[in-house]
C-alpha positions as CSV (number, residue, x, y, z in Angstrom):
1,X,55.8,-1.8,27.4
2,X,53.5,-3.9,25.4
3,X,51.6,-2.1,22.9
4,X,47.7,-2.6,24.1
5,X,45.3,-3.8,21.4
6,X,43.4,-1.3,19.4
7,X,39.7,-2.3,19.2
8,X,38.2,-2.8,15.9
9,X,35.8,0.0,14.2
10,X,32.0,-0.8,15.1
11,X,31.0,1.3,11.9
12,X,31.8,-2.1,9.3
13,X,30.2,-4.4,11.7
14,X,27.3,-2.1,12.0
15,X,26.8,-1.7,8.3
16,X,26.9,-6.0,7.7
17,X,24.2,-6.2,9.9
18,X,22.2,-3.2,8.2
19,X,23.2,-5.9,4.8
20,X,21.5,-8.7,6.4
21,X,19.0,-6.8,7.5
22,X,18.1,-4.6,4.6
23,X,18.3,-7.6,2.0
24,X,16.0,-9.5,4.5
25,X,13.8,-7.1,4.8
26,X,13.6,-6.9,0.9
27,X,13.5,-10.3,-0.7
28,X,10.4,-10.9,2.4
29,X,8.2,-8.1,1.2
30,X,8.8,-9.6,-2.9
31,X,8.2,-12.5,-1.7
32,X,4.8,-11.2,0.2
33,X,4.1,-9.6,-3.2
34,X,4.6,-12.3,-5.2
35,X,2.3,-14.5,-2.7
36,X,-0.5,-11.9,-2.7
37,X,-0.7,-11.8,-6.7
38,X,-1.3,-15.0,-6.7
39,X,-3.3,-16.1,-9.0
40,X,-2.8,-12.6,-11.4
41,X,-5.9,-11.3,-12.8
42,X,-6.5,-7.8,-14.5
43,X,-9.8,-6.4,-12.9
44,X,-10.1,-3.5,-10.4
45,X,-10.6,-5.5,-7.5
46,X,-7.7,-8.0,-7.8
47,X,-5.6,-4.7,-8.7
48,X,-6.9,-2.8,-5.5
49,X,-6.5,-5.4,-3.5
50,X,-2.9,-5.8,-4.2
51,X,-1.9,-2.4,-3.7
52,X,-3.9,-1.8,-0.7
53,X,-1.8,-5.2,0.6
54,X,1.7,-3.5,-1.0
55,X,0.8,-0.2,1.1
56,X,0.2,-1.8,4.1
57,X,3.7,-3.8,3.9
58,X,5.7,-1.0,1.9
59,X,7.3,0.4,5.5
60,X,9.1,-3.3,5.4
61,X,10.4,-1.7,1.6
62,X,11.4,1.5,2.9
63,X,13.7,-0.1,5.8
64,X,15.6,-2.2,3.7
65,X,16.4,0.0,1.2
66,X,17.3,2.8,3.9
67,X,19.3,-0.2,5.6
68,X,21.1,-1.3,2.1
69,X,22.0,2.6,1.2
70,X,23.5,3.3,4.5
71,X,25.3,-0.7,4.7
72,X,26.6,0.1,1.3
73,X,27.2,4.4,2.3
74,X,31.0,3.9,1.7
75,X,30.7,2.3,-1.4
76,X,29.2,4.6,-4.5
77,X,29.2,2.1,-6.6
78,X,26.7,-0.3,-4.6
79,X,25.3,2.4,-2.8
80,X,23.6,4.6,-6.0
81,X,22.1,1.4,-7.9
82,X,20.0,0.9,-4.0
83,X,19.5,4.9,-4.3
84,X,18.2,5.0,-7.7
85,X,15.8,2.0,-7.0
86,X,14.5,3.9,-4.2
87,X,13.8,6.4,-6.6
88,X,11.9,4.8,-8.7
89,X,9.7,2.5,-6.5
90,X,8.7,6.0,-5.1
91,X,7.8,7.1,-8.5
92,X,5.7,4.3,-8.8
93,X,3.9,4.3,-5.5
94,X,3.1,8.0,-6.0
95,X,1.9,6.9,-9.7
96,X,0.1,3.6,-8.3
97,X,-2.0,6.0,-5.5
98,X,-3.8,7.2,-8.4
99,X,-4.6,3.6,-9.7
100,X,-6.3,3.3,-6.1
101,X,-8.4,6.3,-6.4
102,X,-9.6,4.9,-10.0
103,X,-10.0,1.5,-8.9
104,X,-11.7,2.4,-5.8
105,X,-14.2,4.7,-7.9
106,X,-14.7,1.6,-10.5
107,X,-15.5,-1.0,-7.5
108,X,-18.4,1.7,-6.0
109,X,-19.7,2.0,-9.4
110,X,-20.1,-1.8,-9.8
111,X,-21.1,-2.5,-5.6
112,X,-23.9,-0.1,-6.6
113,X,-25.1,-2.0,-9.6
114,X,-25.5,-4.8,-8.3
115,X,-27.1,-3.7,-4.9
116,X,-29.5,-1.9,-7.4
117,X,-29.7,-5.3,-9.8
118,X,-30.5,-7.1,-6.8
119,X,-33.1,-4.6,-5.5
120,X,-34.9,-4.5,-8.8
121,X,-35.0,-8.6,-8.6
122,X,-36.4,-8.7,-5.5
123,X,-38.7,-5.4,-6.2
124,X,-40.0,-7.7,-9.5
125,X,-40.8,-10.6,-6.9
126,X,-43.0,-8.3,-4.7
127,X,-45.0,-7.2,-7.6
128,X,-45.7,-11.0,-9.3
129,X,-47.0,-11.7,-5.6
130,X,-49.3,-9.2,-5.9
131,X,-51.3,-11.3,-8.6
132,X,-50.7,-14.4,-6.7
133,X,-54.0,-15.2,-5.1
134,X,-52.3,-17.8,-2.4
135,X,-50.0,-15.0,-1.4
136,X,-52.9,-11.9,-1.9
137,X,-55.2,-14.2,0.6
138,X,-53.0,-13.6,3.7
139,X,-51.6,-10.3,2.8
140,X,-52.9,-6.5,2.4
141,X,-51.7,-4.3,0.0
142,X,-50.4,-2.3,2.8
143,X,-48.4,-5.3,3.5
144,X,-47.3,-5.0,-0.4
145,X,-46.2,-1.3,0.1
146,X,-44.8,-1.5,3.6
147,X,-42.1,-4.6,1.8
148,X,-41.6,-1.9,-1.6
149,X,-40.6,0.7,1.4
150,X,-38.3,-1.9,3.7
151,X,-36.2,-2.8,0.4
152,X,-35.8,0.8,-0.6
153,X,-34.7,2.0,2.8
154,X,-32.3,-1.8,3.1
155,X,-31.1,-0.8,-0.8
156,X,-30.3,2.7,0.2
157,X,-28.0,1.6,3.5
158,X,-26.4,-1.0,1.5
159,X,-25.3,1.3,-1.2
160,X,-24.3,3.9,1.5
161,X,-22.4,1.2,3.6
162,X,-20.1,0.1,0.6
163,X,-19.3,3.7,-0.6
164,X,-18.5,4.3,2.7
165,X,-16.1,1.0,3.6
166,X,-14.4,1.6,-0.1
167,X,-13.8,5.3,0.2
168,X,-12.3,4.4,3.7
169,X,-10.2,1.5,1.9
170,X,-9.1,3.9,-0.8
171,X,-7.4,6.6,1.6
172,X,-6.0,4.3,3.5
173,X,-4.0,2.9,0.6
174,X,-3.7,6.1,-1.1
175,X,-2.1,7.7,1.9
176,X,0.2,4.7,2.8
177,X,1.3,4.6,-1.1
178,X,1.9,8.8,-1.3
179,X,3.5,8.6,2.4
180,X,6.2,5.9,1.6
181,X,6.7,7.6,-1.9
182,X,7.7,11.0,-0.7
183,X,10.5,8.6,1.8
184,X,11.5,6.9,-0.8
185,X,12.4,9.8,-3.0
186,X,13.7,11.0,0.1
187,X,16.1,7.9,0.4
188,X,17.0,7.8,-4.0
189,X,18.2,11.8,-3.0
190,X,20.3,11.6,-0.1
191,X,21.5,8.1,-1.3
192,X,23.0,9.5,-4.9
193,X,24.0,13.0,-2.8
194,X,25.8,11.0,-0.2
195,X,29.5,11.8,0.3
196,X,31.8,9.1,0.0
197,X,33.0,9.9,3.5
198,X,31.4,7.8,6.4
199,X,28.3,7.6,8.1
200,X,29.8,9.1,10.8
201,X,31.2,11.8,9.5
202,X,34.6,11.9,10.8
203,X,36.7,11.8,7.9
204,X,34.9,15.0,7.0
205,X,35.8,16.7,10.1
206,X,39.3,15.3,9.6
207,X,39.9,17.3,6.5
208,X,38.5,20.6,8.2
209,X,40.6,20.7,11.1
210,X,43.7,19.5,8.3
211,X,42.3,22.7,6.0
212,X,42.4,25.2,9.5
């Protein structure tokens, strides 16, 4: 009788694709870095900008390392360099959450300067008016007060507004960063722990029934 033909082991041709996927999924989010840093600069906004952009793209990270450590699972030697690089962009997200919270503090520092630079402008502007004898003839001092009062009260929302949109900024980055830092150590740990055995576990389970 002819011998029938075995069929090939998916778990190879699963791990190639989790290669092409994983190193796709990594070269486009350097790539997306690189693009977004463009041109570099050093000040607190360009800097929380680009890691508020790096958080909101870092679950395209996480994938293709996760996909590189498990294509490479039966190989140590590839598969702990991927595991150790997921360790230490995790290290680095946690540290850069803290850059966010800095940076975020700096920007609603200078937002309210200038809202109060601006106010003081325009305040300086009411109060020349009020020696202005083309402007005092169609206008009360009531009218004088009542414009003091409008720019406090606009001053006051603007000031509140942008401490509210940046604090909402900040934690969004902060908790994308810290959430995609704790998988990533996650990834580094069970990638360098991994047995050599594969994915699926059945060499493992081999060797106990052998042992029995």
């Amino acid at each position: 009788m002819a011998n029938m033909p075995t069929q090939p082991s998916t778990g190879f041709g699963g791990q190639a694709i989790a290669r092409i996927v994983g190193f796709t999924c990594l070269f486009g989010f350097l790539a997306d870095m690189i693009a977004l840093a463009l041109p570099f600069g050093a000040g607190a906004a360009w800097r929380a900008t680009l890691l508020q952009q790096m958080g909101d793209r870092s679950i395209v990270l996480l994938i293709g390392l996760a996909l590189l450590v498990y294509g490479f699972w039966q190989n140590a030697s590839l598969r702990k360099p991927f595991s150790y690089a997921a360790l230490g962009v995790g290290v680095l997200f946690l540290l850069s959450s803290i850059l966010v919270i800095r940076d975020g503090l700096t920007l609603q520092t200078q937002t309210v300067e200038q809202i109060n630079q601006q106010a003081s402008q325009l305040q300086t502007q009411i109060e020349a008016g009020r020696n202005n004898p083309e402007i005092t003839a169609n206008a009360t001092p009531d009218d004088f007060a009542q414009a003091l009062q409008a720019l406090d009260s606009e001053a006051a929302t603007l000031k509140q507004n942008a401490r509210t949109s940046l604090t909402r900024a900040s934690l969004a980055s902060v908790s994308n960063l810290v959430v995609i830092g704790i998988g990533l150590l996650s990834l580094g740990r069970v990638g360098i722990g991994g047995a050599t055995a594969g994915p699926s576990g059945h060499k493992s389970r081999k060797q106990r029934r052998v042992n029995a």
